[in-house]
N, C-alpha and C positions, 0 to 999 in steps of 0.2 A: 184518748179514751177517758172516762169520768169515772173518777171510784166512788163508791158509797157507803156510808156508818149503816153498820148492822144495828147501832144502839137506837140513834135518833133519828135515821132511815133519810138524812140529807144528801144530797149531792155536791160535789165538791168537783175541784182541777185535780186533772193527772198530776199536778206536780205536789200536792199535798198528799200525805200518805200516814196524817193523825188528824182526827176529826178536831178543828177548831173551837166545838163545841164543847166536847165530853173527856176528849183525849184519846178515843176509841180508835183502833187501828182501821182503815178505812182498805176497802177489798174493790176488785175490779167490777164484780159482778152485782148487778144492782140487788140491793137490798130489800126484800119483804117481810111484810109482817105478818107472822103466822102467829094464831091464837093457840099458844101453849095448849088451854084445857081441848082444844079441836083438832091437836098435833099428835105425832110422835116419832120420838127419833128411832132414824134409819141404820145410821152407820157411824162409826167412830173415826174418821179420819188419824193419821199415824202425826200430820204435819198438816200446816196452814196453806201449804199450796194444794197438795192434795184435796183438801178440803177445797180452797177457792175453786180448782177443775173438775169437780162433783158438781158444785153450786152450777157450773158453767155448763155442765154433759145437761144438768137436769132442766134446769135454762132451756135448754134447746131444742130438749123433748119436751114443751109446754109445763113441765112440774115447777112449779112453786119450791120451796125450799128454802133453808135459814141455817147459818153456820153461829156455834154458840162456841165459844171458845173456853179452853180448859180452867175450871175452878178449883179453886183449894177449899177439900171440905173436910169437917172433922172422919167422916167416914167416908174410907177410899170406896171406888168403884169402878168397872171398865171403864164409863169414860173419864176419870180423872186424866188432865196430861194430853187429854187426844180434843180432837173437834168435832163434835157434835154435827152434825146434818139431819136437819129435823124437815119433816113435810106436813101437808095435813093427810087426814087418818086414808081419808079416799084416793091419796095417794102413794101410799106405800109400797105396796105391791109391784106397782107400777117401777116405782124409785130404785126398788130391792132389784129388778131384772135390768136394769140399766145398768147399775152400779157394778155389779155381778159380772157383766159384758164387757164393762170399761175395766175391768180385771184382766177378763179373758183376753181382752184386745192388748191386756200391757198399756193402756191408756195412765191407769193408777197401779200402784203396788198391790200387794198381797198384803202390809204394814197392819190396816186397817182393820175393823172388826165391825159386823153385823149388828143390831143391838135387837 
């Protein structure tokens, strides 16, 4: 399998698991670039796997999607600490009833939170 940098959006070997470039932790699921101001986040993932098996469910239902990883800000906020899952805007909806499902199904936890 090949993983890929969320940052600089390369591809790299399964056996690396830190981008050579940036030092950015490198995920299974390839990597896209969503235009922030044409985005918005969906869900807060609890954990980075959870997170990367979103990326994966949404993968596979044609959705696009970007996982942003937890930031330290001066002002807390839900997603402080969690992971980000962001789509573009025409996808939301779409993202939210998948997500929602891979709940029901026990696919992901309940940990996570809607945004």
């Amino acid at each position: 399998m090949t993983k890929y940098c969320p940052l600089c959006e390369n591809e790299y070997q399964d056996s690396l698991s830190i981008c050579p470039d940036d030092n950015e932790k490198l995920f299974n699921a390839p990597s896209v670039h969503i235009d922030r101001a044409l985005s918005e986040d969906v869900y807060a993932a609890s954990n980075e796997i959870e997170a990367e098996c979103i990326v994966a469910f949404l993968f596979d239902a044609g959705i696009s999607s970007q996982i942003f990883r937890p930031q330290v800000s001066a002002l807390p906020n839900l997603s402080d600490g969690r992971y980000v899952i962001t789509v573009g805007k025409s996808d939301k909806e779409n993202a939210v009833q998948h997500i929602r499902q891979a709940r029901v199904d026990g696919a992901i936890t309940n940990d996570g939170v809607f945004l």
